[in-house]
Phi, psi and omega in degrees: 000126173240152205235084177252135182283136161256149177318231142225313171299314160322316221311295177322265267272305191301319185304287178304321153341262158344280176324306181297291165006284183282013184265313168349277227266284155338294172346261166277043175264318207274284193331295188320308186278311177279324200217079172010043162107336180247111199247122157341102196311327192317344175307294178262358169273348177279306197287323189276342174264023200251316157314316186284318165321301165266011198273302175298324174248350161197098188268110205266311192315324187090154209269347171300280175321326258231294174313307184281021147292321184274337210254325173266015161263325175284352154323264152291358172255002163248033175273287180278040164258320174299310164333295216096019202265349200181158187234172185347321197292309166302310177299341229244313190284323157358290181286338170285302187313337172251002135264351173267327160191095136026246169270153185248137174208106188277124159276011179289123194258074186217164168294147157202166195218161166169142168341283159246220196219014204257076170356280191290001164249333161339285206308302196299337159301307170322287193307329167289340194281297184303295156003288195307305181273342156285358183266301179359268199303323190279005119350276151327303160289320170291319170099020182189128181287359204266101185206113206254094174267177167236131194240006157295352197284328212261334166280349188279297185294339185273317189323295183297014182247332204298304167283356163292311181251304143123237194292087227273359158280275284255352196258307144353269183310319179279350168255016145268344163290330182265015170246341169261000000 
């Protein structure tokens, strides 16, 4: 388990992060839910290149974490797209959220945990995880996984859980471990 701090000089860059992000993420949720699916690239060549920016004027992390943050979120998310496992859209936010921050860092004076330090896949285990428990039941009842969602609404909530909490197994594991 790692505990990562934010700087107090950092702070504005994360606040602002954190915003855009979440302005992001609104974005392409309502495009996601309302207008079947087809969210305009301009979304994410703005925020990523907005990203690159602040990445370029104030990078706390070092250019190593920062790559290998970047390089195993376009991995993977456009290993699952190339799957088929999620489509463009998802993979596009993938790479923003892991140029607008990086590394996961909360200012939220709250507990948090987490696996690794890597925001975007975080949020995207999170946003699967949430998605896996609103899904259960209409699974069950229908008796079939071939269930065609829109799952940024799902990566928006891992997100926002991420920066509340940080790793939703971990949180998960410590409140089945401290009730038994």
């Amino acid at each position: 388990m790692v505990t990562y701090r934010v700087k107090v000089a950092d702070l504005d860059f994360e606040i602002a992060r954190i915003g855009l992000i979440v302005v992001m993420l609104g974005i392409v949720s309502y495009f996601d839910i309302f207008n079947n699916k087809d969210i305009p690239d301009k979304f994410y060549r703005f925020f990523a290149a907005l990203g690159i920016v602040l990445l370029l004027y104030n990078n706390p992390w070092g250019w190593i974490p920062v790559m290998i943050s970047v390089g195993v979120s376009v991995i993977v998310g456009m290993g699952l797209f190339f799957i088929g496992a999620w489509g463009g859209a998802d993979a596009k936010v993938m790479l923003a959220v892991a140029l607008l921050q990086p590394i996961w860092t909360s200012p939220f004076p709250y507990e948090k945990v987490a696996l690794h330090p890597y925001t975007a896949l975080m949020m995207m285990t999170n946003g699967a995880m949430i998605a896996g428990l609103a899904f259960l039941p209409v699974v069950l009842l229908r008796k079939s996984t071939d269930i065609k969602i829109a799952f940024l609404p799902f990566l928006s909530l891992g997100y926002l859980f991420t920066i509340l909490k940080g790793d939703m197994l971990l949180w998960i594991r410590n409140i089945i471990f401290t009730a038994f």
